[in-house]
Each structure stands twice: as structure tokens, then as C-alpha cells.
C-alpha positions in Angstrom: 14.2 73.2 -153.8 12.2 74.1 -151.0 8.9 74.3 -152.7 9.2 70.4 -153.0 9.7 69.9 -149.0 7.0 69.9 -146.5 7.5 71.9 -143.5 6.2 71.1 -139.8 6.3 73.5 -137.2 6.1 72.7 -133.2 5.7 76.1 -131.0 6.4 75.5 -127.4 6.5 78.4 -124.5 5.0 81.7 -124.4 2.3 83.7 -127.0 5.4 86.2 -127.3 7.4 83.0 -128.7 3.9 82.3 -130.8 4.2 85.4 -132.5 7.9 85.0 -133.6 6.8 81.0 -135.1 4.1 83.3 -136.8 6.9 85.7 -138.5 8.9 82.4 -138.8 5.6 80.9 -140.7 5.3 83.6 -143.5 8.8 83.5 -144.0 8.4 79.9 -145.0 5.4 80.7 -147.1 7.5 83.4 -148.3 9.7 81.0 -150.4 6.9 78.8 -151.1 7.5 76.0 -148.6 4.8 73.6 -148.3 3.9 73.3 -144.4 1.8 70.5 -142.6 0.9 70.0 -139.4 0.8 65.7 -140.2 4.7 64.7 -138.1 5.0 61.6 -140.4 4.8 63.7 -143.9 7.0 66.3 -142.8 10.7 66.5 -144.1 12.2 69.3 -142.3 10.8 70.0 -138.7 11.1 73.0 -136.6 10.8 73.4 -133.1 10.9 76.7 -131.6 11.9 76.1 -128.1 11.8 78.2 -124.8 14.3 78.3 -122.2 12.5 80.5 -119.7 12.5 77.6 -116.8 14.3 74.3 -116.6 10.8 72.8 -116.9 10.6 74.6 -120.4 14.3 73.2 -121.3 13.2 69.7 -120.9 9.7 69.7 -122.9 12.0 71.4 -125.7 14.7 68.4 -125.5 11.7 65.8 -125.0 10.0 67.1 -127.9 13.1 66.9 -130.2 13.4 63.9 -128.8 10.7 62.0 -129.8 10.5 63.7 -132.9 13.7 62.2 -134.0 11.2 58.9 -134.3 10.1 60.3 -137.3 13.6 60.2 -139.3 12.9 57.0 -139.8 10.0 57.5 -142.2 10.0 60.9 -144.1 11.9 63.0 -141.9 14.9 64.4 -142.9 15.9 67.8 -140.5 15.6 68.7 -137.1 15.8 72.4 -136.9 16.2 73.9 -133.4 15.1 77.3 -133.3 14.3 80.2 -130.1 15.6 80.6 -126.6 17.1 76.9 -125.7 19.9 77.5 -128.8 20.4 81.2 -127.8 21.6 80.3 -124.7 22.4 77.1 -124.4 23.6 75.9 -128.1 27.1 75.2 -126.3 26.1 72.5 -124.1 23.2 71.6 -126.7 25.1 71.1 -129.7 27.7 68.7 -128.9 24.9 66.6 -127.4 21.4 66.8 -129.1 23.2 64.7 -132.1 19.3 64.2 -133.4 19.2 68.6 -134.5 20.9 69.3 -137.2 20.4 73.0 -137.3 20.5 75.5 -134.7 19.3 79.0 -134.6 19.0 81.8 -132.2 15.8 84.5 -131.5 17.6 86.4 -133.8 18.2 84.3 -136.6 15.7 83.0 -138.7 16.1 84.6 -141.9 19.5 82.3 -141.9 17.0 79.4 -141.7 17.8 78.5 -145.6 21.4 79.4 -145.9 21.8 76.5 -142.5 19.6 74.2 -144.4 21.6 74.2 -147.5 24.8 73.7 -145.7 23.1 70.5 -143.9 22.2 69.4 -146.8 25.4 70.4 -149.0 28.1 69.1 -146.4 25.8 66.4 -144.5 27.1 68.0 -141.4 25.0 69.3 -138.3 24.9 73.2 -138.2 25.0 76.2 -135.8 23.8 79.6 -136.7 23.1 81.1 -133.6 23.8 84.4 -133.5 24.7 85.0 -137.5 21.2 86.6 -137.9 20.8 90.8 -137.5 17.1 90.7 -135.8 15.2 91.8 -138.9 12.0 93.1 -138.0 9.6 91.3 -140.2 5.7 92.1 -140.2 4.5 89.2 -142.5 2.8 86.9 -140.1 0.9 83.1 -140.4 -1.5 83.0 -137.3 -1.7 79.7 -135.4 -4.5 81.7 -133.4 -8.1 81.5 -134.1 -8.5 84.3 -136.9 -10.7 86.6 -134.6 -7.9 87.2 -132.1 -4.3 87.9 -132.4 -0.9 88.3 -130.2 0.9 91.8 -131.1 5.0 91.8 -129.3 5.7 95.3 -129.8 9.4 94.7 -128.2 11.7 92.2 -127.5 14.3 91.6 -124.4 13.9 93.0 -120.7 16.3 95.5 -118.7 14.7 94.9 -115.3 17.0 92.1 -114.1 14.6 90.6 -111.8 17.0 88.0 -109.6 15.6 84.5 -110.3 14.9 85.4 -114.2 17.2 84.7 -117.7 15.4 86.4 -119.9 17.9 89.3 -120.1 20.4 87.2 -120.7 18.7 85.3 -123.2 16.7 87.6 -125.3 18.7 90.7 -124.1 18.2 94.2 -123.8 14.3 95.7 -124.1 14.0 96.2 -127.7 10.6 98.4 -128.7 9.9 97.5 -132.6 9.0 101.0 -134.7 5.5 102.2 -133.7 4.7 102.5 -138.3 5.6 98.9 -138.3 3.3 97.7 -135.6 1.0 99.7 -136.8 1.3 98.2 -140.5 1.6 94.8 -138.3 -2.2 95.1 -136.7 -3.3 96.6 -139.8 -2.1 93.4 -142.1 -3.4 91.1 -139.2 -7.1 91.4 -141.1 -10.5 91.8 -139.1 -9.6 90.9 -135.5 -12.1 91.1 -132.8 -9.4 91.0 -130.1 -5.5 92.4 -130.5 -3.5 91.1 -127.6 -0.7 93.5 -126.7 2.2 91.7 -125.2 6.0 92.3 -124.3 8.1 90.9 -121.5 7.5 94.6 -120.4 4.6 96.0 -122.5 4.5 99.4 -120.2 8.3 100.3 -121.0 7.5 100.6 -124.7 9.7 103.3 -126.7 11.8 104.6 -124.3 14.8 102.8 -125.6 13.7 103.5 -128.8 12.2 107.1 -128.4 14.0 108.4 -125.6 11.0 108.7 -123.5 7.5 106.3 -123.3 5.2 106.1 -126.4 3.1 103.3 -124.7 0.0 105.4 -124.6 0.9 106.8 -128.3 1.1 103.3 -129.8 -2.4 102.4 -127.8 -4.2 105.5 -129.7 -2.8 104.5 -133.0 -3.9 100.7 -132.5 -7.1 102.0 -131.8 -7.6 104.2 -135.0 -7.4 101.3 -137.0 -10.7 100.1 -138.2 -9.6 96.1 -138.4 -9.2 96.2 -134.6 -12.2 96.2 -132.3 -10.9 95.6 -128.8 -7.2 95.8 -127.2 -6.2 93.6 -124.7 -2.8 94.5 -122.0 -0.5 92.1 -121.1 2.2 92.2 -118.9 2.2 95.9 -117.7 4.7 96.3 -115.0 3.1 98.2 -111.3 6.1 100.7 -111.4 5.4 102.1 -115.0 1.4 102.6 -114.8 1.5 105.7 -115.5 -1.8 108.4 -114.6 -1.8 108.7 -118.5 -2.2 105.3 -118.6 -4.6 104.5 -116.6 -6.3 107.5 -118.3 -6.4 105.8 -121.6 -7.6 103.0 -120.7 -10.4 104.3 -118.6 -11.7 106.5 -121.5 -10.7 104.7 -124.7 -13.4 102.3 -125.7 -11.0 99.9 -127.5 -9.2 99.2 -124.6 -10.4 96.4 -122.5 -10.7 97.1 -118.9 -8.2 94.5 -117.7 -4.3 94.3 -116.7 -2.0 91.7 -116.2 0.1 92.8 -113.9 3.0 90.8 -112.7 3.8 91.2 -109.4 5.7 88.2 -108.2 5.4 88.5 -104.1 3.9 90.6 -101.7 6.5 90.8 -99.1 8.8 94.2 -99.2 12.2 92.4 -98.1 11.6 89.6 -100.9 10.7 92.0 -103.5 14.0 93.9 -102.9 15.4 90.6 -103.0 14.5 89.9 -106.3 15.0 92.9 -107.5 11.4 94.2 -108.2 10.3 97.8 -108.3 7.5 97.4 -105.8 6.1 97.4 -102.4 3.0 96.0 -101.0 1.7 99.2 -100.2 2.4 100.8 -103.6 0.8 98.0 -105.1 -2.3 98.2 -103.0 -2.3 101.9 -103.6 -2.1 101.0 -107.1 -5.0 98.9 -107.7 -7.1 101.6 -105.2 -6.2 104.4 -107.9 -7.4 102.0 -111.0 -10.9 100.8 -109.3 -11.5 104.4 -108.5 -11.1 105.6 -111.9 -11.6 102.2 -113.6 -14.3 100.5 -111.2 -15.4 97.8 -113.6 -11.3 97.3 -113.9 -10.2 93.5 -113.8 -6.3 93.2 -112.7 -4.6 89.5 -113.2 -1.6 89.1 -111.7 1.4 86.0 -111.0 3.5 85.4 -107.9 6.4 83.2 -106.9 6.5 81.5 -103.9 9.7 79.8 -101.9 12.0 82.3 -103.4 15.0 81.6 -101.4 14.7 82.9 -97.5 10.8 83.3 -98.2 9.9 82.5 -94.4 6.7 81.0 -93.5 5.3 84.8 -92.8 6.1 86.2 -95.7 4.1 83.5 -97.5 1.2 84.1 -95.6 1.9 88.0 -96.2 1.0 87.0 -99.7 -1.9 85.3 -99.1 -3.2 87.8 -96.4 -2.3 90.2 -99.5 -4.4 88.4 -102.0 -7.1 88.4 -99.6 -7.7 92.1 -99.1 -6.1 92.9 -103.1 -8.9 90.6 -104.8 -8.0 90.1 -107.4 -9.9 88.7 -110.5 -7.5 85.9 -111.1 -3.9 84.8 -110.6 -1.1 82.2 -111.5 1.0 80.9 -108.9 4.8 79.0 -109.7 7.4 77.3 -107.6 10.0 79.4 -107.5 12.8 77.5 -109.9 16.2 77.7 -109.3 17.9 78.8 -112.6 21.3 78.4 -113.3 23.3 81.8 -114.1 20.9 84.2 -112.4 21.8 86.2 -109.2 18.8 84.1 -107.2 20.4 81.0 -107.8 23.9 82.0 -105.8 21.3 82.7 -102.4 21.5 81.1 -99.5 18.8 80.0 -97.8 17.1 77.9 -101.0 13.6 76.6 -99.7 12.8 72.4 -100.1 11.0 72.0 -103.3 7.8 70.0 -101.1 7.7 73.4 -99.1 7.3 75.2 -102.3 4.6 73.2 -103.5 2.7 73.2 -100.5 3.0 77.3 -100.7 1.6 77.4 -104.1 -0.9 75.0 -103.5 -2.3 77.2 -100.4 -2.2 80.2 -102.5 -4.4 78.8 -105.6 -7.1 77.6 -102.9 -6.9 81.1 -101.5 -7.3 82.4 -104.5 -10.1 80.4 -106.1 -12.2 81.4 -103.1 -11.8 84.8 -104.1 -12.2 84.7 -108.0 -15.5 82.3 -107.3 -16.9 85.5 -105.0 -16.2 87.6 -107.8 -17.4 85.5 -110.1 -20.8 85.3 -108.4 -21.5 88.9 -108.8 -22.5 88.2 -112.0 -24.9 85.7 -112.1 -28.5 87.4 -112.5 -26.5 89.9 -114.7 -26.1 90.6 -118.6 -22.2 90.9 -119.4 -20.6 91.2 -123.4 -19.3 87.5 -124.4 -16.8 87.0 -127.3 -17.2 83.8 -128.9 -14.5 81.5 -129.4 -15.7 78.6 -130.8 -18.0 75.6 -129.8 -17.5 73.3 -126.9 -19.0 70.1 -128.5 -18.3 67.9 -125.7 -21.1 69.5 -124.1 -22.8 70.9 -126.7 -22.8 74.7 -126.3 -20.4 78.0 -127.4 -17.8 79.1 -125.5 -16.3 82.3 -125.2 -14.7 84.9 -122.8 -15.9 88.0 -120.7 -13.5 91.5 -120.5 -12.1 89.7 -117.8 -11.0 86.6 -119.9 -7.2 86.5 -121.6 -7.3 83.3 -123.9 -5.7 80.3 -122.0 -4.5 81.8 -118.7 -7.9 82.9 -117.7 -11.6 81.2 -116.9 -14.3 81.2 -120.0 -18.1 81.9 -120.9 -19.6 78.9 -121.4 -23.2 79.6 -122.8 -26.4 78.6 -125.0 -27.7 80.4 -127.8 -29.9 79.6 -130.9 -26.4 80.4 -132.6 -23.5 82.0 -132.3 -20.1 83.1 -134.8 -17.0 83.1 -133.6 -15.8 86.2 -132.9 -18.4 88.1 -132.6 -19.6 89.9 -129.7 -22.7 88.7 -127.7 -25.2 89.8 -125.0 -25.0 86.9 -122.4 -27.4 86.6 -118.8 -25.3 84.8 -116.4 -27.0 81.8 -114.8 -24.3 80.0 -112.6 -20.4 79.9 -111.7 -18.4 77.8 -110.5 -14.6 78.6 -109.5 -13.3 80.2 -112.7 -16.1 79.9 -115.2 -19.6 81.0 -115.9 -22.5 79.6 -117.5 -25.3 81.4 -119.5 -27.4 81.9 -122.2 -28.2 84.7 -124.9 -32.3 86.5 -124.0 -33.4 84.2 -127.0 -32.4 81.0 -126.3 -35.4 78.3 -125.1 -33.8 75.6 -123.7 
């Protein structure tokens, strides 16, 4: 039966939500399911949602939303997949009338039993939470094919104040280190592997009894279909010396972090439950540029968490001044139903928090374009990802580059291939990109 439907999938939220659509992808090609990405030939349409922010809730709803358009044509389901169901299917599935089948994080493999009940009973279904987590290495990537998202665990156990994720994806999970390695290994030539977790630092220690982190690095690097390794989300408080050892001496690994650090002040870190303190952080990026001095540290922040006084904000921006930091995100804090920061006192006025953030990205686009500028006159190594053909050149990204949170290469060359590596001379910068041109090029 399912060979003769086409299948459309919509991915919304985070690349660690990406990577489960992948698994979610090869399960569908699994059975044979046809899949398109055309909304008006599709018959059964999944969305797989994120819940992270009330922002994130509403672009799920919208999107099923004005999907159900399409059940006037050729559409026939609505399946509602990821964090929104997990924790909100109560409140959802009395209401979204236009789903007819939900599903948890954990649930996909259950994706076929909901369908043929829907389509057996002509009834709207709910499976959240009648899945078992299977861990699943078959993947589809929605990526370019020279890069690639590896989650090597699932869930969070720091309980940061003003976040759900706990208590929508649950517990920290770490997947089998011979699975993720089988996982890379399957993922074909990739010039990039992009190592992500809500807490990529913490890995194995629920699973292991102590951190394998470092292990799982070394055994991603022996594999010969991986070139470079790229760290996301590594927490300050578990950056280990070892660590920071790897990464200085193992080639693989790119010299970057993203480190999330969330405020600078000590009384609203302890407030929302973080680890840190703005010396230990400064003390902490001192100890990587001295053993990594080429190292480039991302980092987010949250400002207007509630009682956030005016100096304390401009703690954090006297912070990113004398940090420098290659690049950072800024939000508004959000007020999120059923966490511990939501029952404060003192909630700041949304215009206040806006005018906060805003102040920070100018303060930190002064300091990224400074850094930036160090580089012109100089010769850096340039992934390509593709062509910008709006202005007619290639495009790619530097060391310091993640895909879509950080600036880009834009440059000239007789020709390039995506995802290889190139040999770029950096001619100009603006704020957040640079501009250049391979030795060879005559233009």
C-alpha cells in the first residue's frame, strides 16, 4: 500500500531535529514510499515540529495550517511528528482537527501502524509515546552531500531555568559509540561531520559511567570517509584539558567551539541555573587561545531574563567586549510555560528585551568585523558550498564558519567543486563575510 502513496516531508527547528527527519526519511524509503518535495502531489504529509520556544510552536501550527489547503487537491494525511506532540499532544489534539496523526520523538517506527488505523477507522490518531526510541542509523540527508549533522545523544539533565527541553525530550541519552561510528561510516564521503547534541561535551557518561567524548572524537577521526569534524554545542563546565588537547593536536578537528553560554552576569547565571561564572568563562577561553591560538569560539546569550537589571546587561556587553569572540547569537529571553523561569518575579517588558538584544548584535558585529579584517591580505582554507549565482561567484565557509548560524566565503575562482577544499587570498570584509579569490583567478 504505501509504495503507491507519495510522501512529503516539512523539517522545522533545529539540525538535531534535521537529523531525526533524516532517520525518519530512510525509514520511509525503507518500505518503499515514494517521497516528493511538490505539496500539491503529496498524499500523506509530515511535519516534524519543534517546541523549543513559543515562536517555534506557532510556525509548527501555521505550517499545518496552511498545509491543510492542500486536502483539497491530493492530500489525504496530516501527520504531526517531534517535540510540539511530545509535549503538547493534550492541548493539540483536541484542537488541530486538520492532523490526523500524532507522534512523539520517540515514535516513528509506529508511523505505519497510526496510518493504517486513520485510514482503517477514518478517525484522527495519537501515538505519542507508543514508540521504544529505536536507535536507527539508516539516514536520507536533506544536507548538501559534502557535509552532514551527527546527534550522538538525545535529552539534557542540566535543567537550565527558562528551558523545556528536559521535559520534552528528557533525560541526556548518549547513542552506542559502534553505532555512531557505523552512522558516520554509512554517511558516504563527507567533507565536513558536524557533531551536535543538546550537550555534545556530556557524551557517555550516562551511558558509560564516565565521559567517552574524546574516545568517540578519535574513532570519528579514524574513519577515512570523514575529513574534518566540526563541535557543536560543548558546554564551558565540561571542557575538559583532554579536550582541549584533542582538539589542539588532532587534525580532523576543526579549531572552532560553540559554546553556549547564555549571560555573563554571575547572579543571573545562578539564576538560571548555569554551571558558570564570568571569570571561569574568561579563564576558559584564555586556556584554549593559549593552547589553541588560531581557536574560533561561537557562543549565544539571553538577554531580559527576568530581574536582568540594566547593569547586568551591559556586564554582557562589557564581557563580549574584552571575550571577542568570533561570532554570536543573541535571543529575547521567552517566557515558557512550565519551566522554573517562568514562575520569577520580576519579568522584563518585551520592548526592553529587544532593545537589549539589539545593542548586543551591534556590539558584537563591531567585534566580529575587527576580526574579520585580520584576514584580508591573507591566504585561509575555504570549503566550497555551492555557487552564489545571484552574483555570480562560489561560496563557501572558513574553519570559523558552521553552515547557517555563521558568516561565509564568498570568492572567485576559474572553478570550484563543492566540497572540496580550496586555497583562498582574502581581499575584503564586511561585518560577517569575506570576499576573495583562489591565486589563479584573472578577473
Amino acid at each position: 500500500m504505501w509504495s503507491k502513496k507519495k510522501f512529503g516531508v516539512i523539517s522545522l527547528g533545529c539540525d538535531k531535529n534535521r537529523v531525526d527527519t533524516e532517520k525518519l526519511l530512510a525509514l520511509l524509503k525503507s518500505r518503499g514510499c515514494q517521497l516528493t518535495d511538490d505539496l500539491s502531489k503529496t498524499q500523506i504529509l509530515i511535519v516534524n515540529t519543534c517546541a523549543f520556544l513559543q515562536s517555534a510552536r506557532e510556525e509548527g501550527i501555521e505550517t499545518i495550517l496552511d498545509c491543510a489547503q492542500y486536502k483539497q487537491g491530493a492530500l489525504e494525511k496530516i501527520v504531526v511528528t517531534g517535540c510540539l506532540p511530545q509535549k503538547f499532544v493534550r492541548e493539540l489534539f483536541p484542537a488541530l482537527e486538520e492532523a490526523d496523526v500524532f507522534l512523539g520523538i520517540s515514535d516513528y517506527e509506529k508511523i505505519f501502524e497510526a496510518l493504517d488505523a486513520t485510514y482503517r477507522d477514518e478517525k484522527r490518531q495519537n501515538f505519542v509515546g507508543q514508540g521504544n526510541d529505536g536507535f536507527s542509523k539508516d539516514r536520507v540527508l536533506t544536507t548538501p552531500l559534502h557535509y552532514a549533522y551527527l546527534k550522538i545523544a538525545d535529552g539534557c539533565y542540566n535543567h537550565c531555568t527558562y528551558c523545556l527541553i528536559p521535559k520534552i525530550r528528557g533525560k541526556y541519552r548518549s547513542y552506542p559509540m559502534e553505532s555512531l561510528v557505523q552512522e558516520a561510516e554509512g554517511l558516504g564521503d563527507v567533507s565536513e561531520l558536524i557533531v551536535v547534541a543538546q550537550d555534545s561535551t556530556r557524551y557517555g557518561e550516562d551511558l558509560y559511567g564516565e565521559n567517552k567524548f574524546v574516545d568517540l572524537l578519535r574513532r570519528l577521526s579514524a574513519l577515512d570517509n570523514i575529513q574534518r569534524i566540526r563541535l557543536l554545542y560543548c558546554y564551558p563546565d565540561v571542557i575538559s584539558d583532554a579536550l582541549i588537547e584533542e582538539i589542539a593536536t588532532n587534525d580532523k578537528i576543526v579549531k572552532y567551539l560553540d559554546i553556549p553560554l547564555q549571560h555573563a552576569s554571575d547572579r543571573v547565571l545562578k539564576l538560571m541555573n548555569r554551571k558558570g561564572t564570568r571569570e571561569g568563562y574568561l579563564q576558559l577561553f584564555k586556556k584554549l587561545k593559549e593552547r589553541i591560538p588560531s581557536v574560533a569560539i561561537r557562543s549565544t546569550f539571553i538577554s531580559g531574563f527576568p530581574t536582568e537589571t540594566e547593569e547586568e546587561f551591559l556586564e554582557m556587553q562589557a564581557f563580549l567586549e574584552e571575550a571577542k569572540l568570533f561570532n554570536c547569537g543573541f535571543f529575547a529571553y521567552s517566557k515558557e510555560e512550565g519551566t522554573a523561569a517562568a514562575r520569577m518575579k520580576g519579568q522584563i517588558h518585551h520592548a526592553t528585551k529587544l532593545r537589549r538584544v539589539k545593542s548586543l548584535y551591534r556590539t558584537q558585529e563591531k567585534i566580529s568585523k575587527e576580526i574579520l579584517e585580520g584576514f584580508v591580505g591573507k591566504t585561509i582554507e575555504v570549503l566550497c558550498d555551492g555557487i552564489d549565482y545571484d552574483n555570480d561567484r562560489f561560496v563557501g565557509r572558513a574553519y570559523f564558519n558552521a553552515p547557517d548560524i555563521d558568516g561565509k566565503v564568498y570568492f572567485n575562482a576559474k572553478n570550484a567543486v563543492q566540497g572540496e577544499y580550496y586555497a583562498i587570498k582574502i581581499v575584503a570584509t564586511d561585518s560577517y563575510d569575506l570576499y576573495g579569490q583562489t591565486e589563479d583567478y584573472e578577473g
